[in-house]
Structures are given as structure tokens and as C-alpha cells.
PDB file of N, H, CA, C and O in Angstrom:
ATOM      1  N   UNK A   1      -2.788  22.309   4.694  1.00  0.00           N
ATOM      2  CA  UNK A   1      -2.699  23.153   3.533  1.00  0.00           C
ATOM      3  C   UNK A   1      -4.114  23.615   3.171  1.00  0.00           C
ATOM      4  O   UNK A   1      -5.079  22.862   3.305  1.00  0.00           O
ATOM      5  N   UNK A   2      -4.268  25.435   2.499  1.00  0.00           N
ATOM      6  H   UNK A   2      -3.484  26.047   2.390  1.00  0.00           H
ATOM      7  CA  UNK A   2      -5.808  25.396   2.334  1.00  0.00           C
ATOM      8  C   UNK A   2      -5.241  25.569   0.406  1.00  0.00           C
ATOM      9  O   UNK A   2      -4.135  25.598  -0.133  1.00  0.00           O
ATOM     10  N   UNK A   3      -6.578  25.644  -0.078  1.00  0.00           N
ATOM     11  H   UNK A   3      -7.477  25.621   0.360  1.00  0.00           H
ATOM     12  CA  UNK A   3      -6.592  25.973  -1.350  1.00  0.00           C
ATOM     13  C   UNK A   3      -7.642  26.668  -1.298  1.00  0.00           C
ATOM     14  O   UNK A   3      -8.642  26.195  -0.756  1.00  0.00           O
ATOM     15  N   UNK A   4      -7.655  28.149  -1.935  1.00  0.00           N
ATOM     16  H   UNK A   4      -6.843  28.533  -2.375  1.00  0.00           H
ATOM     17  CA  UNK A   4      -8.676  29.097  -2.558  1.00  0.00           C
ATOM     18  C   UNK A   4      -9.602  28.453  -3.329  1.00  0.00           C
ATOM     19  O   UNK A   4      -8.928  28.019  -4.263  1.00  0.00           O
ATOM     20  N   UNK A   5     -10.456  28.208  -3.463  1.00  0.00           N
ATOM     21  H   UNK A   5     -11.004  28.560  -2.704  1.00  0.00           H
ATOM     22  CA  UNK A   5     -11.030  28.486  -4.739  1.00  0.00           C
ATOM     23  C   UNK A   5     -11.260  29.445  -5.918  1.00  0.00           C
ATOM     24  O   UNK A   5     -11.573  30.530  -5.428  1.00  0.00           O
ATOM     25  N   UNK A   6     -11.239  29.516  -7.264  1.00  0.00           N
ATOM     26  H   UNK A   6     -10.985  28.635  -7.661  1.00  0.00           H
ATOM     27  CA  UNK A   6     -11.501  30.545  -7.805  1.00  0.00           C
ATOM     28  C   UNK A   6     -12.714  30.604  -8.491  1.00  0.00           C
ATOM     29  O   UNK A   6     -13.127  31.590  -9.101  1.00  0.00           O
ATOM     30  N   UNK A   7     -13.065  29.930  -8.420  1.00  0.00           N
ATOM     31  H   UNK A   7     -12.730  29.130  -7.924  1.00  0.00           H
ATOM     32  CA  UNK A   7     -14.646  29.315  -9.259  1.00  0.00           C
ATOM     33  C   UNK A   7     -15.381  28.195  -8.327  1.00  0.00           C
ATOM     34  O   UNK A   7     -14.765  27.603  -7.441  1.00  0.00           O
ATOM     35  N   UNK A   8     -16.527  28.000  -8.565  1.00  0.00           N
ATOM     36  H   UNK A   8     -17.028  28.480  -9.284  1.00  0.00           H
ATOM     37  CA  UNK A   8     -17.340  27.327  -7.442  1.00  0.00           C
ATOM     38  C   UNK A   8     -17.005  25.700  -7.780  1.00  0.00           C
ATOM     39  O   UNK A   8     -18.003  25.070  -7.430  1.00  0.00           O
ATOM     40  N   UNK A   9     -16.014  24.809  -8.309  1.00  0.00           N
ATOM     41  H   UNK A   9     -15.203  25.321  -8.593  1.00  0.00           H
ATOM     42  CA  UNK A   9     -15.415  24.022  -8.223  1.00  0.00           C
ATOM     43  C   UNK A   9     -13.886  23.755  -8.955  1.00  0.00           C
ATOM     44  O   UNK A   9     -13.370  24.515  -9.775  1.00  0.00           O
ATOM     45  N   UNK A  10     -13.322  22.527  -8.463  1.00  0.00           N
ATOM     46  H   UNK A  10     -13.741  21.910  -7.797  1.00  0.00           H
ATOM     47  CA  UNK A  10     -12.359  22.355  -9.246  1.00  0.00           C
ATOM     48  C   UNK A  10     -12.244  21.198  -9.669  1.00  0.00           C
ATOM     49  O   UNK A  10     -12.856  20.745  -8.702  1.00  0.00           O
ATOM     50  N   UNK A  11     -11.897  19.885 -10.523  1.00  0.00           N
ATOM     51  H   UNK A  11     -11.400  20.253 -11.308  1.00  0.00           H
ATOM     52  CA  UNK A  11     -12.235  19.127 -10.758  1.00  0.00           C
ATOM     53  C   UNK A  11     -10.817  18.319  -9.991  1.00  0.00           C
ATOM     54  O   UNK A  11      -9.676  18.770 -10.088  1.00  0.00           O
ATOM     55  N   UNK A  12     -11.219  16.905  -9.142  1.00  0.00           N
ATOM     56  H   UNK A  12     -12.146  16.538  -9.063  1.00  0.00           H
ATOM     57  CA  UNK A  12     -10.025  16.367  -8.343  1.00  0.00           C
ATOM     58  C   UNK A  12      -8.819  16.587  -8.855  1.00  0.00           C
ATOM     59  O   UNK A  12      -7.964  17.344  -8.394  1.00  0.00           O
ATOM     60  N   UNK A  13      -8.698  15.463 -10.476  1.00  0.00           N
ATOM     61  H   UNK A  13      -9.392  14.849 -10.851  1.00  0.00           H
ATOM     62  CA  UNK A  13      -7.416  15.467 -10.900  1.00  0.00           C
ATOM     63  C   UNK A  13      -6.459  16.862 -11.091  1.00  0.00           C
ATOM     64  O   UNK A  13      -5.249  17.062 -10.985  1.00  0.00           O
ATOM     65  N   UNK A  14      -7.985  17.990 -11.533  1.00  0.00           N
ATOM     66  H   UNK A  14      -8.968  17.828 -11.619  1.00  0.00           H
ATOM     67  CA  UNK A  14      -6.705  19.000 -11.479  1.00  0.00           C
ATOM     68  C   UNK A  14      -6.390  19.839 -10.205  1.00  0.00           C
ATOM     69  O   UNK A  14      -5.511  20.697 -10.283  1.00  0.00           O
ATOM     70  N   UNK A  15      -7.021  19.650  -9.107  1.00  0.00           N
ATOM     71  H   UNK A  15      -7.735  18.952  -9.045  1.00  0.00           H
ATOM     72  CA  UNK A  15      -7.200  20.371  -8.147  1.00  0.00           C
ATOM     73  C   UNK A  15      -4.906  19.520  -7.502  1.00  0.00           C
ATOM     74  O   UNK A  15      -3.913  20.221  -7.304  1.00  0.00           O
ATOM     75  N   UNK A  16      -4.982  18.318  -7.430  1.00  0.00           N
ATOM     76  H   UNK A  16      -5.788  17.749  -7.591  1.00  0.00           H
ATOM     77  CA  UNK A  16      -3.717  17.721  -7.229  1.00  0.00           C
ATOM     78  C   UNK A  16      -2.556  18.228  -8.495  1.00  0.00           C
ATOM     79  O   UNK A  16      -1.384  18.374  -8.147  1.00  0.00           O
ATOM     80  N   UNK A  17      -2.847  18.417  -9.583  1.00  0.00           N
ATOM     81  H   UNK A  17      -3.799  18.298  -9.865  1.00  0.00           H
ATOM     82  CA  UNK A  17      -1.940  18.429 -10.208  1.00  0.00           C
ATOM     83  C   UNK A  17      -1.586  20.211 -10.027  1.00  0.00           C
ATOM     84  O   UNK A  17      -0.429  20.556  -9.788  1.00  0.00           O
ATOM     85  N   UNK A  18      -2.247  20.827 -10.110  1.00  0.00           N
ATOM     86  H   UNK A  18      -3.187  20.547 -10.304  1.00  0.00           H
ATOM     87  CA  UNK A  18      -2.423  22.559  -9.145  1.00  0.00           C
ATOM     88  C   UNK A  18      -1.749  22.624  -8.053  1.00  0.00           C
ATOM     89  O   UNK A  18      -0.923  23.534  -7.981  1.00  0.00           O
ATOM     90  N   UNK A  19      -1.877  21.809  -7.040  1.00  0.00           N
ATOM     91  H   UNK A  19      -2.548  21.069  -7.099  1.00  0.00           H
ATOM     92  CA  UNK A  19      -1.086  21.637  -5.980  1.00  0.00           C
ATOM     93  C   UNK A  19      -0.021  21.216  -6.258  1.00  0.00           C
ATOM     94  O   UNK A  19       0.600  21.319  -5.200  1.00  0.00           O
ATOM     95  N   UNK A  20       0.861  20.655  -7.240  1.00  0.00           N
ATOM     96  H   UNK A  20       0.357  20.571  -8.100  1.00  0.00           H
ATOM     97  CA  UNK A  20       2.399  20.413  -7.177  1.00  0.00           C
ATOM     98  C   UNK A  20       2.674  19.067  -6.741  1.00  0.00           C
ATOM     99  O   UNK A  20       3.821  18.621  -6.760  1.00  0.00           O
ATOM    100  N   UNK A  21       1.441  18.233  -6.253  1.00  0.00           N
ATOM    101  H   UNK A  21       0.509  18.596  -6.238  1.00  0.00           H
ATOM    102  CA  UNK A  21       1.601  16.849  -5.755  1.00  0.00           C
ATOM    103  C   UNK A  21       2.050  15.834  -6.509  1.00  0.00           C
ATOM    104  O   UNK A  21       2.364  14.699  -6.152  1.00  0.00           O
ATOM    105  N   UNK A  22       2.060  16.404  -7.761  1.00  0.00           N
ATOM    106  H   UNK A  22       1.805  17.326  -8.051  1.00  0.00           H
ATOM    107  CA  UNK A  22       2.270  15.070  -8.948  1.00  0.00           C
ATOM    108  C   UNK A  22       2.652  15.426 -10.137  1.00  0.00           C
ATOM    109  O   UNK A  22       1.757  16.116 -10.625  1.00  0.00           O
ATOM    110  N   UNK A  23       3.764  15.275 -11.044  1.00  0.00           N
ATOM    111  H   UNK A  23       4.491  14.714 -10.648  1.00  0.00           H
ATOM    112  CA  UNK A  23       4.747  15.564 -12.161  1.00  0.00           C
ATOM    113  C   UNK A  23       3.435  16.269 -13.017  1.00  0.00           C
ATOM    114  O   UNK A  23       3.352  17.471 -13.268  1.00  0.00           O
ATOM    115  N   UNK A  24       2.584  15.379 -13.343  1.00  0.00           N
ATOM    116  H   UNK A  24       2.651  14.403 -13.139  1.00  0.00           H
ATOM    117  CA  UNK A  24       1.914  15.779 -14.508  1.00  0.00           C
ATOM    118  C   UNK A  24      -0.219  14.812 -14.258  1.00  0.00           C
ATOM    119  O   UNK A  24      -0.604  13.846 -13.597  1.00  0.00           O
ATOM    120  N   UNK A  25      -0.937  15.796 -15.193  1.00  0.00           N
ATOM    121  H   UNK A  25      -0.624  16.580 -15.729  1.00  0.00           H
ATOM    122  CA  UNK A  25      -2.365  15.763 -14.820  1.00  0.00           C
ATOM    123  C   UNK A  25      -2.395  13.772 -14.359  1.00  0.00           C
ATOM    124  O   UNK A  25      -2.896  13.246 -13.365  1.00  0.00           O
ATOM    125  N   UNK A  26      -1.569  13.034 -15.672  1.00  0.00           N
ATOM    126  H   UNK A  26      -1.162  13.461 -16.480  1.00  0.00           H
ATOM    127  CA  UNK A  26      -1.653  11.532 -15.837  1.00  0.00           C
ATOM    128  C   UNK A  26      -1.540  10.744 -14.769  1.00  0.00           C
ATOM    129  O   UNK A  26      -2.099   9.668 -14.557  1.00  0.00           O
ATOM    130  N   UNK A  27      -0.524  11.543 -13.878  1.00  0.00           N
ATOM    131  H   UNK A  27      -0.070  12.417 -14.050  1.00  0.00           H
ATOM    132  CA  UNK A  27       0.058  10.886 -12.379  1.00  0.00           C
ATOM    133  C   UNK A  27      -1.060  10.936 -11.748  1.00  0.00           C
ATOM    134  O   UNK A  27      -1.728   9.944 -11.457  1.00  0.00           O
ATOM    135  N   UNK A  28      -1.425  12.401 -11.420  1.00  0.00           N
ATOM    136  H   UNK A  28      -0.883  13.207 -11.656  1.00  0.00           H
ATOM    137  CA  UNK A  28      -2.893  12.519 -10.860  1.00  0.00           C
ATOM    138  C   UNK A  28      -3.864  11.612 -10.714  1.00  0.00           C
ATOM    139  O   UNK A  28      -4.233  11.160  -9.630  1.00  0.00           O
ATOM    140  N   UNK A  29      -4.616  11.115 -12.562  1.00  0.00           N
ATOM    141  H   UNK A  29      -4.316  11.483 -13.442  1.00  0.00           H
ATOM    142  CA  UNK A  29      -5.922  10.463 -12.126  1.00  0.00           C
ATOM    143  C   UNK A  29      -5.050   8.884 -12.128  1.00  0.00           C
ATOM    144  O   UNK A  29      -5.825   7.931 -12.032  1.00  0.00           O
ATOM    145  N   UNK A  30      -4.008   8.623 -12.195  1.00  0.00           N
ATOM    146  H   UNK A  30      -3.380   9.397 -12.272  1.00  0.00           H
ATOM    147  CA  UNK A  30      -3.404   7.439 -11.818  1.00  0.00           C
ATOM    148  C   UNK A  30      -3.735   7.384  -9.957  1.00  0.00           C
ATOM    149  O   UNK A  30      -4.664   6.660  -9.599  1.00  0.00           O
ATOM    150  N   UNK A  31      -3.272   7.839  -9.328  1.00  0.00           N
ATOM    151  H   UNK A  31      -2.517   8.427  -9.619  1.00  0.00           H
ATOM    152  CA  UNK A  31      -3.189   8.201  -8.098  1.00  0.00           C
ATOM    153  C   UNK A  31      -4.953   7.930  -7.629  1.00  0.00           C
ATOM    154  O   UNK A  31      -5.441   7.071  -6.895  1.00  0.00           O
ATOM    155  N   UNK A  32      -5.519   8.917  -8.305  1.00  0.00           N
ATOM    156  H   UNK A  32      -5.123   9.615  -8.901  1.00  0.00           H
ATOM    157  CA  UNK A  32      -6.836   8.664  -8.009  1.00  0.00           C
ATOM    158  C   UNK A  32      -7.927   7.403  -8.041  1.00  0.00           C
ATOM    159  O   UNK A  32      -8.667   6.915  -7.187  1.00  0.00           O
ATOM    160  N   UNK A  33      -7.624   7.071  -9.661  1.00  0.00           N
ATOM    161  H   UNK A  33      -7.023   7.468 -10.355  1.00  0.00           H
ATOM    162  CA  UNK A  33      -8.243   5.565 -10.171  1.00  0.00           C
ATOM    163  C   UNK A  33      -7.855   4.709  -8.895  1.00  0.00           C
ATOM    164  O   UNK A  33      -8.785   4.274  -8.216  1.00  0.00           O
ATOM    165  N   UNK A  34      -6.286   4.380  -8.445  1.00  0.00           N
ATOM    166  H   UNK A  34      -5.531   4.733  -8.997  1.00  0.00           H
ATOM    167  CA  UNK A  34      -6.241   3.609  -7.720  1.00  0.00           C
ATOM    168  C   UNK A  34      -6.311   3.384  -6.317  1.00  0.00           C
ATOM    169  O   UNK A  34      -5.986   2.351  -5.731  1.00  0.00           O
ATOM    170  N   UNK A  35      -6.806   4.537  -5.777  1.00  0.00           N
ATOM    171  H   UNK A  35      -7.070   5.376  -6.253  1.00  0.00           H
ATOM    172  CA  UNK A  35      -7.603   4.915  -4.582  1.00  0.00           C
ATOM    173  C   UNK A  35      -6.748   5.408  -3.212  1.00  0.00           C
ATOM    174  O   UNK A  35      -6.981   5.182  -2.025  1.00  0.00           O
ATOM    175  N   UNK A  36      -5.825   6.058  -3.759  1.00  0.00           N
ATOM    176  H   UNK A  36      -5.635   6.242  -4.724  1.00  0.00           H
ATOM    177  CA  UNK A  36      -4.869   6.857  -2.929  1.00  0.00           C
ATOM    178  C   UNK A  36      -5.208   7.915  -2.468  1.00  0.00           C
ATOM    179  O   UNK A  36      -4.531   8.566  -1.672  1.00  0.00           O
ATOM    180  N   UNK A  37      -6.588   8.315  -3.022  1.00  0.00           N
ATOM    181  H   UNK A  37      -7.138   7.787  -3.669  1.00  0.00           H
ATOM    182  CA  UNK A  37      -7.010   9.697  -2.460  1.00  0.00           C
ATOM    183  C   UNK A  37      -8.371   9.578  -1.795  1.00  0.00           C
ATOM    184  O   UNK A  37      -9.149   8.753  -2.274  1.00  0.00           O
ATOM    185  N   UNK A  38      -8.750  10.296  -0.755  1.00  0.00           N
ATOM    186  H   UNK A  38      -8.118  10.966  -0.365  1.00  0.00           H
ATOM    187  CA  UNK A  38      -9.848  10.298  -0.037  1.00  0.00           C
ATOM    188  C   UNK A  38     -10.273  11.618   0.250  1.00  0.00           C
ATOM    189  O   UNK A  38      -9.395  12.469   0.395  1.00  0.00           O
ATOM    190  N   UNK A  39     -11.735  12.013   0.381  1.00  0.00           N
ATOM    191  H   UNK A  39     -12.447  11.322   0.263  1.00  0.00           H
ATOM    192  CA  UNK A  39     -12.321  13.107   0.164  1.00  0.00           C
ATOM    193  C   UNK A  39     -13.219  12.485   1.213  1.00  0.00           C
ATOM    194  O   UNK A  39     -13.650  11.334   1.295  1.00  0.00           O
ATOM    195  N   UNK A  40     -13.457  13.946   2.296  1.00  0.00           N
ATOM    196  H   UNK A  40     -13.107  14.880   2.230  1.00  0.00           H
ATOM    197  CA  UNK A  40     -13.995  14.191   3.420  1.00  0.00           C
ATOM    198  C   UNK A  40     -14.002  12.343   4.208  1.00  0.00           C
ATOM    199  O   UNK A  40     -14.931  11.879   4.869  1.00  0.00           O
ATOM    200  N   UNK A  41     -12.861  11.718   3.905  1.00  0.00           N
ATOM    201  H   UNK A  41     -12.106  12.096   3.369  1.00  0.00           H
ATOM    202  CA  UNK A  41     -13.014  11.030   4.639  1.00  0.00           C
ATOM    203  C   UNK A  41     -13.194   9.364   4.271  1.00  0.00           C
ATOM    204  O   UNK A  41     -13.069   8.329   4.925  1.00  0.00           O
ATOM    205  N   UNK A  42     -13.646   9.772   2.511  1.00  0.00           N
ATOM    206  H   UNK A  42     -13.748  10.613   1.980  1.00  0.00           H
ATOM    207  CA  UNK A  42     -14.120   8.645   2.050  1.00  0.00           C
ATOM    208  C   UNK A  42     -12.930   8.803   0.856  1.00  0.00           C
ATOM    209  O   UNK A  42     -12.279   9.814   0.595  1.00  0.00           O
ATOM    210  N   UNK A  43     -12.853   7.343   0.160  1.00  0.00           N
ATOM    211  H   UNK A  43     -13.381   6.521   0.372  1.00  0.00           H
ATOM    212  CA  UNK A  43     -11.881   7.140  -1.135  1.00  0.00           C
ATOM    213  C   UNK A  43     -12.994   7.609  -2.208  1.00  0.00           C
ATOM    214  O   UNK A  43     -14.164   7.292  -2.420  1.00  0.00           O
ATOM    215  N   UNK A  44     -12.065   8.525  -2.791  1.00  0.00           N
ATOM    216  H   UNK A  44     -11.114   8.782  -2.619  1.00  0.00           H
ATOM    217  CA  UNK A  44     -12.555   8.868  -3.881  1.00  0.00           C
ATOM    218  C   UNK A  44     -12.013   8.556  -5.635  1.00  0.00           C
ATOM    219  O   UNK A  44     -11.042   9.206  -6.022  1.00  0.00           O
ATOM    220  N   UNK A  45     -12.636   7.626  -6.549  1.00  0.00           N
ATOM    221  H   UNK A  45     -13.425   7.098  -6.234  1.00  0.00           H
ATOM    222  CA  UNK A  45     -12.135   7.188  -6.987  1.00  0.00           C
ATOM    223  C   UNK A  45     -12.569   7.668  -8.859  1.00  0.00           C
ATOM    224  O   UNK A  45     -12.239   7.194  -9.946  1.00  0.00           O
ATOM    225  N   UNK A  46     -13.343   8.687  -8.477  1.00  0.00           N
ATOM    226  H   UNK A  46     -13.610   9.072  -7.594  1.00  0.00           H
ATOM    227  CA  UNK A  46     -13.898   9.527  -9.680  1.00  0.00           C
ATOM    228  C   UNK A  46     -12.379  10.695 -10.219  1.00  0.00           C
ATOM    229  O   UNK A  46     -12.129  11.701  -9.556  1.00  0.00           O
ATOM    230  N   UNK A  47     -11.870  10.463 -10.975  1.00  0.00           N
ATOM    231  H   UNK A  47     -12.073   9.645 -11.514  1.00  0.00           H
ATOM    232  CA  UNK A  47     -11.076  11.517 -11.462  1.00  0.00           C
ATOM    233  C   UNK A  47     -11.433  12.930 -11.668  1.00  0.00           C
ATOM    234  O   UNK A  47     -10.585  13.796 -11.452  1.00  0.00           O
ATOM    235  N   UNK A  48     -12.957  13.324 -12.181  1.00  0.00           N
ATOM    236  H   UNK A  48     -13.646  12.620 -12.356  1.00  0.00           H
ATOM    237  CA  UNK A  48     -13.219  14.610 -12.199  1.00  0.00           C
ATOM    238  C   UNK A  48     -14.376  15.249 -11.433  1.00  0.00           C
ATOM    239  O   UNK A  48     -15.275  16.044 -11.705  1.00  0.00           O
ATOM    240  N   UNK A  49     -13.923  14.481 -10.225  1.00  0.00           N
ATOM    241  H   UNK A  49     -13.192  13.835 -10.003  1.00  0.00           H
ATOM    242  CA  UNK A  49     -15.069  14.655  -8.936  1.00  0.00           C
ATOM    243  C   UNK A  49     -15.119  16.131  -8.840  1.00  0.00           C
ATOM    244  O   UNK A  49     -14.084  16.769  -9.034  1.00  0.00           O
ATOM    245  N   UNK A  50     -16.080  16.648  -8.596  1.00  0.00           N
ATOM    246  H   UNK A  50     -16.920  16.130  -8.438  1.00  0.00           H
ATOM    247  CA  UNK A  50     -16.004  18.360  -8.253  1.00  0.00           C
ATOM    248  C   UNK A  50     -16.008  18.209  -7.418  1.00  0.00           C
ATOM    249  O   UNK A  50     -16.779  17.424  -6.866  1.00  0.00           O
ATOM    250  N   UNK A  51     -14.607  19.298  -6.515  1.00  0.00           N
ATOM    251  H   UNK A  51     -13.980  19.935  -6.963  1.00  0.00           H
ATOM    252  CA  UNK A  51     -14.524  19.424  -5.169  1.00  0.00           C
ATOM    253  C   UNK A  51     -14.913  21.447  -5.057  1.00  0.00           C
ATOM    254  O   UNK A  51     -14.732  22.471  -5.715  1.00  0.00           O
ATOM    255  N   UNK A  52     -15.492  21.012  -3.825  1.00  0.00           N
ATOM    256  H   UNK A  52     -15.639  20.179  -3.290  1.00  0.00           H
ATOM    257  CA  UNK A  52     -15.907  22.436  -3.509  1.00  0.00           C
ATOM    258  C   UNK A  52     -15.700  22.864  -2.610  1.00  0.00           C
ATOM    259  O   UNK A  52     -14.698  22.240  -2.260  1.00  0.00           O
ATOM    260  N   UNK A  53     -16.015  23.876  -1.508  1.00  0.00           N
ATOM    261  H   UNK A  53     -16.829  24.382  -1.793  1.00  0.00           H
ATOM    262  CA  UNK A  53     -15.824  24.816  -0.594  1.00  0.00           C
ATOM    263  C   UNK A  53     -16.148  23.536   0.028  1.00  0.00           C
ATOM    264  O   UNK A  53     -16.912  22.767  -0.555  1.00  0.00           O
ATOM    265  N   UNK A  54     -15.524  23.169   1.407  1.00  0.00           N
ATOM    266  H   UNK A  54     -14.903  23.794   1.881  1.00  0.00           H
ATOM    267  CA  UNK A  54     -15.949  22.465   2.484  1.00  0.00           C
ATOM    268  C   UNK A  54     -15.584  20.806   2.385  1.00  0.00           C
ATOM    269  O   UNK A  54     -15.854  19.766   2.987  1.00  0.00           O
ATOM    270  N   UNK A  55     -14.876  21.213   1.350  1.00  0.00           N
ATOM    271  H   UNK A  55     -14.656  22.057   0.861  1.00  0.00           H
ATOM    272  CA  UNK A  55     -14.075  19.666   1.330  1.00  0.00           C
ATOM    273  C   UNK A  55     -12.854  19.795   1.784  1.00  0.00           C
ATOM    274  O   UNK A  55     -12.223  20.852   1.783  1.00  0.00           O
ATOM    275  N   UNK A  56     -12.389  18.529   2.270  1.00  0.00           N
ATOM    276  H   UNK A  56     -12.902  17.670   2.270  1.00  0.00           H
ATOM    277  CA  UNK A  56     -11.327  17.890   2.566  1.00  0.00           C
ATOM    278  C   UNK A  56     -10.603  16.863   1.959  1.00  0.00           C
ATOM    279  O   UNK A  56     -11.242  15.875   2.322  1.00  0.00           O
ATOM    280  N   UNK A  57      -9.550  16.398   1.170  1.00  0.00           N
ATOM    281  H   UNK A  57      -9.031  17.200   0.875  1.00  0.00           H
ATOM    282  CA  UNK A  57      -8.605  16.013   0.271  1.00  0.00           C
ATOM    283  C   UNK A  57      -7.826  15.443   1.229  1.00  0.00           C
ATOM    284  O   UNK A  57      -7.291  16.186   2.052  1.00  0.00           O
ATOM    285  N   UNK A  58      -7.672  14.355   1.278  1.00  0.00           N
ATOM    286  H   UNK A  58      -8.107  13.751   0.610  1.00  0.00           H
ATOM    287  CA  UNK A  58      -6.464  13.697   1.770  1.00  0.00           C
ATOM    288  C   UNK A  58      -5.419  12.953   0.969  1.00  0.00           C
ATOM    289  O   UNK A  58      -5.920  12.027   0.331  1.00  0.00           O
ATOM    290  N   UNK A  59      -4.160  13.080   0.820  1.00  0.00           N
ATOM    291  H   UNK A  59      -3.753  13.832   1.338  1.00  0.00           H
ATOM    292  CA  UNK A  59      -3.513  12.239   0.082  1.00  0.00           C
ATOM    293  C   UNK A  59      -1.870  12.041   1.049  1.00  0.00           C
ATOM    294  O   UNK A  59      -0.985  12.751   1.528  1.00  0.00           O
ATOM    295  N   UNK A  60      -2.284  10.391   0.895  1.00  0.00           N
ATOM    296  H   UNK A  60      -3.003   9.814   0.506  1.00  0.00           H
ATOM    297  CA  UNK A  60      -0.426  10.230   1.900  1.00  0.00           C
ATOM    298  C   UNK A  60      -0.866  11.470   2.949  1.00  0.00           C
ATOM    299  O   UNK A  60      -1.954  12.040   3.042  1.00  0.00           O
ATOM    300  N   UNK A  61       0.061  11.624   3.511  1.00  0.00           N
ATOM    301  H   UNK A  61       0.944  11.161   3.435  1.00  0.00           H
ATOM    302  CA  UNK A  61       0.158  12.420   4.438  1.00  0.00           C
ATOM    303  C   UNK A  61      -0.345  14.221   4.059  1.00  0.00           C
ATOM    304  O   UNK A  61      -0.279  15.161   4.851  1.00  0.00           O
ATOM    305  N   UNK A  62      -0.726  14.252   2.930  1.00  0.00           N
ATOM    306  H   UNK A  62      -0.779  13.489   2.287  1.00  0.00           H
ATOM    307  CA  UNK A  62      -1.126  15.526   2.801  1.00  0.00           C
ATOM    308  C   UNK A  62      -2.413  16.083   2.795  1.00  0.00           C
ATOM    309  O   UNK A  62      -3.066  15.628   1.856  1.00  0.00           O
ATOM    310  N   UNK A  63      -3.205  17.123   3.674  1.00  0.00           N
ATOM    311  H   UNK A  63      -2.674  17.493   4.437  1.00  0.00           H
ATOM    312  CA  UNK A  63      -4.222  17.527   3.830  1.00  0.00           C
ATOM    313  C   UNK A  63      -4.778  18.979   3.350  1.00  0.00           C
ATOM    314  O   UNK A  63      -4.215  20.018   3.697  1.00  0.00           O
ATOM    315  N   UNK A  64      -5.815  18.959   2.606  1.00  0.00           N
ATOM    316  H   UNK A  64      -6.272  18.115   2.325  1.00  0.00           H
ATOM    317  CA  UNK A  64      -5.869  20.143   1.706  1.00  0.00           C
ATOM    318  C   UNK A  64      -7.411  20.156   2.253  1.00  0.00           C
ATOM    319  O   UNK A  64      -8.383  19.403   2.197  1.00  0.00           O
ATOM    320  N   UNK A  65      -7.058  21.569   2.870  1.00  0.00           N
ATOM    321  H   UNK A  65      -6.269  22.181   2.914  1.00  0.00           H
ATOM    322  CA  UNK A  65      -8.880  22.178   3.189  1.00  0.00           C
ATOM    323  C   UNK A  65      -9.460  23.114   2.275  1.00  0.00           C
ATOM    324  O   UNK A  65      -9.120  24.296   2.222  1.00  0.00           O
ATOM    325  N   UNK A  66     -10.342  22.580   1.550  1.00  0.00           N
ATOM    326  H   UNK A  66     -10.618  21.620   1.592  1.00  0.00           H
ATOM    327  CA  UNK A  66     -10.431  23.807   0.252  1.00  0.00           C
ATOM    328  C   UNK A  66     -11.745  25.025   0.663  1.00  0.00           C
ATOM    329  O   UNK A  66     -12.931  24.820   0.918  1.00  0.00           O
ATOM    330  N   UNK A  67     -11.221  25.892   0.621  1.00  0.00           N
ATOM    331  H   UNK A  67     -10.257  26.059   0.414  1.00  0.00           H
ATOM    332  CA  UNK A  67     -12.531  26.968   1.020  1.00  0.00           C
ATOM    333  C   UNK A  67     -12.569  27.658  -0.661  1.00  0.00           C
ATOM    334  O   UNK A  67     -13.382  28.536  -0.950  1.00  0.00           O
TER     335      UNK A  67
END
């Protein structure tokens, strides 16, 4: 999966809850706090990590290349 950017970041929790991955923002940094998500590779465990052009998002089986 890619995601646009529209601005030169997006912040994790909402970048997942944007994507449709999770009912609501709360699920999100739940998901995150407890280290279900990994960025370029590594767990990322910051809720309002700025992700930018050239990252990679992994969650469960889902892969989000953000340009």
C-alpha cells in the first residue's frame, strides 16, 4: 500500500487511523504504545512519531510505503 503525503509529515497515530486500520485515533496509539507497529524496520513506540517521505510502516501484515 502507498500513502501520498500532503504535507511534509504525518504524525504515526494519525497516519493508521487515515488508513482505515483501526475503529478510532485511541485504537491507534493503543496499537502503537504496545509495539505492534514498526517503522523502516524498527518498533516504533512514539505515538506522534513524524513519518515522512521514505518511510516504511509495518503493521500485522500490512505495508505502507509513504512517499
Amino acid at each position: 500500500m502507498i500513502f501520498e503525503l500532503q504535507d511534509d509529515y504525518i504524525e504515526l497515530f494519525k497516519l493508521i487511523k487515515v488508513l482505515d486500520l483501526v475503529d478510532s485515533g485511541a485504537d491507534a496509539k493503543r496499537i502503537v504504545g504496545e509495539g505492534f507497529v514498526r517503522r523502516n524496520g524498527e518498533v516504533e513506540l512514539r505515538k506522534r512519531a513524524k513519518i515522512i517521505s521514505g518511510d516504511v510502516i509495518e503493521i500485522a501484515e500490512v505495508r505502507v510505503e509513504v512517499k
